[in-house]
C-alpha positions in Angstrom: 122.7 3.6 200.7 123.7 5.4 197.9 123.7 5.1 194.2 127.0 4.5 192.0 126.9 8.4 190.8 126.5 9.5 194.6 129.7 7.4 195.2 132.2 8.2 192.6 131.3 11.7 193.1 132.3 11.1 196.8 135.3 9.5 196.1 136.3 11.8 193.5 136.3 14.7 196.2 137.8 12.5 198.7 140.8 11.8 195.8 140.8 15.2 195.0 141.5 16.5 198.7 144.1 14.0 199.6 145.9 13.3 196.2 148.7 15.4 195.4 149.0 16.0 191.2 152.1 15.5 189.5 153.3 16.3 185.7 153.3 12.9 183.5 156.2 14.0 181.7 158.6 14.8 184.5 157.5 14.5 187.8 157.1 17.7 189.0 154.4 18.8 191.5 151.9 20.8 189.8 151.0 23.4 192.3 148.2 26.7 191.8 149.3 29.8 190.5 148.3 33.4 190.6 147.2 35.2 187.3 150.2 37.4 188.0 152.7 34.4 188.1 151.9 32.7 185.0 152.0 36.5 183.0 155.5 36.5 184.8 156.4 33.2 183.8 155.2 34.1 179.9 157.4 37.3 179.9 160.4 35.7 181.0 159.9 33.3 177.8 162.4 34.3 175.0 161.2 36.7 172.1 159.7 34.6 169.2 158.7 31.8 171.4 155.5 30.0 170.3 153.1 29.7 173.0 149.4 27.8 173.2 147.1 29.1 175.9 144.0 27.1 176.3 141.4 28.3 178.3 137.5 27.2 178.9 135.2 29.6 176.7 132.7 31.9 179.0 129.4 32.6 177.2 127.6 34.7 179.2 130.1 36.6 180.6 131.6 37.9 177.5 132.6 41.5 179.1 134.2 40.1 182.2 136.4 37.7 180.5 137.7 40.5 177.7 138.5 42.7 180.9 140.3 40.0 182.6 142.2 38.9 179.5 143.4 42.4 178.9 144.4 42.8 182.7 146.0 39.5 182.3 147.9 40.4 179.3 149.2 43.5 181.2 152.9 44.9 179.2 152.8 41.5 177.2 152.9 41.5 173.1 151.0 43.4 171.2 149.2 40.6 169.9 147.8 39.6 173.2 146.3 43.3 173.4 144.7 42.9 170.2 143.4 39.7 170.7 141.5 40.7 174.0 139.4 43.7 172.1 
């Protein structure tokens, strides 16, 4: 037997191996992407183009995630550089 918390947490891997996540607002399949595609995809936005990136906040890793952030940022604006010092 197992308790409630062992169960959804079974069926919540089970659900998450077999479903197949779509976008609410169109349809579309929501598939992984590289850190290189979604810099890609951002570059290919137009100049001036207001963007929101969300992202969960590291706390003990402070170094590693301002290294990443700059790699990530690559060529991009300016203001990305300056925001990952």
């Amino acid at each position: 037997m197992g308790t409630v918390t062992e169960i959804n947490d079974y069926l919540r891997l089970l659900w998450a191996r077999i479903g197949h996540p779509i976008c609410p607002n169109d349809g579309t399949p929501i598939v992984s992407q590289s850190v290189e595609q979604m810099v890609d995809r951002v570059q290919q936005l137009p100049d001036q183009t207001r963007l929101q990136i969300l992202s969960p906040i590291v706390r003990h890793k402070k170094a590693v995630t301002k290294r990443s952030s700059r790699k990530s940022c690559g060529k991009a604006t300016s203001a990305c550089a300056s925001t990952a010092k």
